[in-house]
C-alpha positions in Angstrom: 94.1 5.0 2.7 93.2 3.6 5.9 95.0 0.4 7.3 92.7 -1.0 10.2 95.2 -2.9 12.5 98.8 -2.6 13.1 99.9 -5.7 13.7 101.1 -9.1 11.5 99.5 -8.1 8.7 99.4 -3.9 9.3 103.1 -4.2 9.3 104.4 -5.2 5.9 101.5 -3.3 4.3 102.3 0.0 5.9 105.7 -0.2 5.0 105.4 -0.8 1.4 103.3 1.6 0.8 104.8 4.3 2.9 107.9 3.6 1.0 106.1 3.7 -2.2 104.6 6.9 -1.5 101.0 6.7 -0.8 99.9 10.0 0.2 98.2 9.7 3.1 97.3 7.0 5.6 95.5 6.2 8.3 96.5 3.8 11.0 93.4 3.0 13.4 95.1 0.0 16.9 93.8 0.5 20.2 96.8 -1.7 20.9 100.0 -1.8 23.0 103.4 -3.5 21.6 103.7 -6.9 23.0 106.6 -9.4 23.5 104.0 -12.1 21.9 104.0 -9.8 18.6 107.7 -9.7 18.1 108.3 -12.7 16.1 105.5 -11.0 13.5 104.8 -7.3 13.7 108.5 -6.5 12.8 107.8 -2.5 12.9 108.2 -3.0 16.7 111.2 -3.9 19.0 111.2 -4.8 22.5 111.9 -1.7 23.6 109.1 -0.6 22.6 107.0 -3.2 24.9 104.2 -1.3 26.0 103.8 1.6 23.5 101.1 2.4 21.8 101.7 0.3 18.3 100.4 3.0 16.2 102.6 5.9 17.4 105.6 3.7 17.1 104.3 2.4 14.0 104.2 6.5 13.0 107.3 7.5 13.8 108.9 5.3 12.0 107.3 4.8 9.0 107.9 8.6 8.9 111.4 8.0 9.0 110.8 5.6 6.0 109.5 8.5 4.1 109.2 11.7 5.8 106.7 13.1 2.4 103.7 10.7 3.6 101.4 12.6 5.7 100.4 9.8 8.8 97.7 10.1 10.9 96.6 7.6 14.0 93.8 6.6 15.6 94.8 4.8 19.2 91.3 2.7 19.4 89.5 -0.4 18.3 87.5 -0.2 15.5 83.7 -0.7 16.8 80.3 -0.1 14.9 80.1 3.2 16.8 83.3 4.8 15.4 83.5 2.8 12.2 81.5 4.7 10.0 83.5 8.4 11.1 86.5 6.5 10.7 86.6 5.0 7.1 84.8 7.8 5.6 87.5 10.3 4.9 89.5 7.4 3.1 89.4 6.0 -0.3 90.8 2.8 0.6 90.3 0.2 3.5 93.3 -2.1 4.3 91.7 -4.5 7.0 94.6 -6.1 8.7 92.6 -7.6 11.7 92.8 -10.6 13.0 89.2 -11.4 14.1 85.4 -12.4 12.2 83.8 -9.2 14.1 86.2 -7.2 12.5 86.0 -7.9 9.3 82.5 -8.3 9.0 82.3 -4.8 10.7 84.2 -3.4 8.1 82.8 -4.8 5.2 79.6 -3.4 6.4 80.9 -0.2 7.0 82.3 -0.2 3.7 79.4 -1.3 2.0 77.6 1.4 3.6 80.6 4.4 2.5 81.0 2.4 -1.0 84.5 2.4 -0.7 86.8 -0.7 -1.3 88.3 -3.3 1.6 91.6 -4.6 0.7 91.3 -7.9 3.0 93.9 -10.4 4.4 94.1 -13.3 6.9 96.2 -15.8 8.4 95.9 -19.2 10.0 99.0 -21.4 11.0 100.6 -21.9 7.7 98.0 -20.2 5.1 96.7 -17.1 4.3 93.9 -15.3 2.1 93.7 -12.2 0.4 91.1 -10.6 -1.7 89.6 -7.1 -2.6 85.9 -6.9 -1.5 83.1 -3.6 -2.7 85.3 -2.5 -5.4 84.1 -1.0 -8.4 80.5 -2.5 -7.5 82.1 -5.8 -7.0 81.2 -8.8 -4.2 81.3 -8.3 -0.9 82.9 -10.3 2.0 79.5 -11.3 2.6 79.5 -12.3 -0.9 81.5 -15.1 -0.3 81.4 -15.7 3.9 77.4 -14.9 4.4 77.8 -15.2 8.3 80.1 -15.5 10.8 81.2 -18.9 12.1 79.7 -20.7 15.3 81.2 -21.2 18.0 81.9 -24.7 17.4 82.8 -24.0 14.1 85.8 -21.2 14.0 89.0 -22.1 15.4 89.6 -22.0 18.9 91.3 -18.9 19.8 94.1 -20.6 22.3 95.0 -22.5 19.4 95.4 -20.0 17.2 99.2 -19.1 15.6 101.0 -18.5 12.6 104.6 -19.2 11.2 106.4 -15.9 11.3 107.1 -15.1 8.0 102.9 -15.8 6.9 102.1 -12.2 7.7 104.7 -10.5 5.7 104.0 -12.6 2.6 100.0 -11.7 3.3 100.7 -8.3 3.8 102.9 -7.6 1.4 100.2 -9.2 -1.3 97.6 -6.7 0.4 100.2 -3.8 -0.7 100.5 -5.1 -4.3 96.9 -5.0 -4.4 96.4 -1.3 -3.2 99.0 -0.4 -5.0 97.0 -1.8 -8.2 93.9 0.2 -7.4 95.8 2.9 -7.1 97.8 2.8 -10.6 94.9 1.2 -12.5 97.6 -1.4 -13.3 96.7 -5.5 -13.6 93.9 -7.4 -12.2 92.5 -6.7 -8.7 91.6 -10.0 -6.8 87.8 -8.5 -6.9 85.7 -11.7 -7.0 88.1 -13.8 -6.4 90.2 -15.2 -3.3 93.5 -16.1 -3.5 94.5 -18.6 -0.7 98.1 -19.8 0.1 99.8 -22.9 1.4 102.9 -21.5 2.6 104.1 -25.8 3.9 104.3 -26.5 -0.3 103.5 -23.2 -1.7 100.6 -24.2 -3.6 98.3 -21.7 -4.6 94.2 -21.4 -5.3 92.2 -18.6 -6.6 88.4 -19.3 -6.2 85.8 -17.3 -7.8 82.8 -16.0 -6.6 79.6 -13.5 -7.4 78.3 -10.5 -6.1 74.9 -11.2 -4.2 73.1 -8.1 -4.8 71.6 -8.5 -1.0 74.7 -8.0 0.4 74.5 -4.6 -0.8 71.7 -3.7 1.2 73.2 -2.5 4.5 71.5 0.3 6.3 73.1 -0.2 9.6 76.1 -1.4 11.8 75.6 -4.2 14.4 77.7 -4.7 17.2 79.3 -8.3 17.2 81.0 -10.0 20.1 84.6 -10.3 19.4 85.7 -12.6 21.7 85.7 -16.8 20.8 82.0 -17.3 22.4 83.2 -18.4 26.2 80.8 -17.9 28.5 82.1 -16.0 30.8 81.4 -12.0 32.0 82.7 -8.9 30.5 83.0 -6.2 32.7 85.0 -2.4 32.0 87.4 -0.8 34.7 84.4 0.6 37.3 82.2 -2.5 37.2 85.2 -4.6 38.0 86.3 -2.2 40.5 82.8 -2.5 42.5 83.0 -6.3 41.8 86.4 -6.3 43.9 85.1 -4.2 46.7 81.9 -6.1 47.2 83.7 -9.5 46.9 86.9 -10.7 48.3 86.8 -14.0 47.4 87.6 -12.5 43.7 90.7 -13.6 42.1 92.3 -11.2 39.9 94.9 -12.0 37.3 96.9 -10.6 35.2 98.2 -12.9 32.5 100.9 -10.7 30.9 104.8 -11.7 31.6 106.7 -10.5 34.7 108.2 -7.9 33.3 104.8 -6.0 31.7 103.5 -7.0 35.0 106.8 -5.4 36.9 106.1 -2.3 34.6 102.9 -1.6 35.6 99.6 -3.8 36.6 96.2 -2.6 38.4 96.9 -5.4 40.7 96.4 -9.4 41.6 98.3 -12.2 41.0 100.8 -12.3 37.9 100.2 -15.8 36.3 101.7 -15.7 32.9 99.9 -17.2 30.1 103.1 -18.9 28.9 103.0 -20.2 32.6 99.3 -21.1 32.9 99.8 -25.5 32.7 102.8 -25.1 35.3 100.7 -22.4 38.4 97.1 -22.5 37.4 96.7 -24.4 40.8 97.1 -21.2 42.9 93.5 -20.3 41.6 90.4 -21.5 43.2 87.5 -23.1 40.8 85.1 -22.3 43.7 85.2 -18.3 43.5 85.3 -16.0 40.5 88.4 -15.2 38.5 89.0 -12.0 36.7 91.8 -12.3 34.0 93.4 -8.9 32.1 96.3 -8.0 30.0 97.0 -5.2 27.9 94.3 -6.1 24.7 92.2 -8.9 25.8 93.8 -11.1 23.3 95.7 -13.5 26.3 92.9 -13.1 29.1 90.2 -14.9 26.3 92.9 -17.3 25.7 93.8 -17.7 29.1 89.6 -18.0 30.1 89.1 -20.9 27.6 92.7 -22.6 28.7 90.6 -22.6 32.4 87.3 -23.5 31.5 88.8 -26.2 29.4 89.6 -27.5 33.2 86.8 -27.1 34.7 86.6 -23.6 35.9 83.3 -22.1 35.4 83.2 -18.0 37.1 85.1 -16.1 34.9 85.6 -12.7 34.0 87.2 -10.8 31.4 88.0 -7.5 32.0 87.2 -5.3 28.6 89.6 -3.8 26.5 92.5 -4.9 28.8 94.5 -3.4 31.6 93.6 0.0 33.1 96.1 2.8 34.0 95.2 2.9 37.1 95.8 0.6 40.4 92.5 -1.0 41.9 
């Protein structure tokens, strides 16, 4: 089994089933453990800040059950590794917490035939359902395309009560755990949504489209929330900082991730941003980073929500090295 994503919703799933005694997983996070995730991901502890989340992840769900063999994969699932990734496995848990993701995977296991155990979270409800198995609908099948721009949620809005996760996860386990056993019903063709403010639950039903089947190919998709702003990778924004120096370079992690190691700029909090977001010019480029991305796009659209226009995300988050 491979669990994409070790975060609110990789969490409970891993440990269930490492404690139940699945075999062999896979955990696939090109994340770090973050303060932010604390109050969710509860594998991690703040002294782990920083760490690679699927090597602490590893060590100890090991501890949990030293018989399940654990193997990790320190990267973000993209369509160029997707296909290499998900192959060896028989099951897909897809704990991500972004449309490219999932559609990515669904393709990719559309493509490998091989079932996606899918959850996600928003606020106060969550959705869980079991997508390819046994010939069964897709995610397509039910969400044919991704949302606009205008009509997904905006990503600094996004958050979730803390116990949501767990109870979404832990739901994703059950349902792995059926495929498994051949116990009970699978939630194949059907999505079960939850209300965690009253606890009222739905179950729709839907039907495999037989075009959704027809995948031949993985697409790239753009994971960030649509701002218009520039991506750039470590070199490009190097060259950007050598020919420019009116660029503004900021790292929106807290002080002490920043104290702990930064590739330079300004530290300007995200948790800060309404209080020091003056010290920035809207006349010359910014550049925002942290340690996944996940803050800087939330920072970028808290900016060009006033009125700044040149910015620039640096991909796949801080660097190692100092600029």
């Amino acid at each position: 089994m491979l669990v994409i994503g070790a975060g609110g919703l990789g969490c409970p799933v891993l440990q269930y089933l490492v404690a139940a005694g699945v075999g062999e997983i896979g955990i696939a996070d090109g994340d770090t453990v973050d303060i932010s995730n604390l109050q969710r991901q509860v594998l991690y502890t703040e002294q782990e800040i920083g760490q690679q989340k699927v090597a602490v992840a590893a060590k100890k769900l090991s501890a949990l059950n030293p018989h399940v063999k654990i193997k990790t994969f320190p990267l973000f699932i993209d369509d160029i590794n997707a296909l290499d990734l998900i192959r060896d496995y028989d099951i897909v848990v897809d704990g991500s917490d972004n449309f490219a993701t999932r559609y990515l995977v669904n393709d990719a296991c559309v493509m490998l035939n091989k079932p996606m155990v899918s959850g996600a979270i928003y606020k106060f409800e969550g959705q869980v359902s079991v997508f390819n198995y046994n010939n069964g609908p897709t995610y397509r099948c039910i969400f044919p395309e991704p949302p606009g721009a205008d009509e997904s949620p905006n990503c600094a809005d996004i958050g979730v009560i803390a116990s949501l996760p767990g109870i979404i996860g832990t739901i994703q386990a059950n349902e792995v755990i059926k495929i498994i056993t051949g116990i009970g019903e699978v939630l194949s063709g059907k999505l079960l949504v939850i209300n965690t403010l009253n606890m009222d639950t739905h179950i729709f039903h839907f039907k495999l489209n037989e075009d959704n089947k027809k995948i031949t190919q993985l697409k790239a998709m753009q994971q960030m929330c649509d701002l218009p702003v520039t991506l750039v990778d470590y070199d490009e924004l190097r060259k950007m900082m050598q020919t420019n120096n009116n660029v503004q370079l900021v790292d929106v992690r807290e002080q002490a991730e920043h104290a702990a190691g930064n590739i330079g700029g300004v530290n300007i909090p995200l948790s800060q941003i309404d209080e020091i977001f003056r010290l920035l010019d809207k006349a010359n480029p910014v550049v925002v980073y942290c340690a996944s991305g996940v803050r800087s796009n939330q920072f970028a659209n808290k900016l060009l929500q006033i009125g700044f226009r040149h910015l620039v995300l640096q991909e796949n988050g801080q660097h190692s090295k100092p600029l």
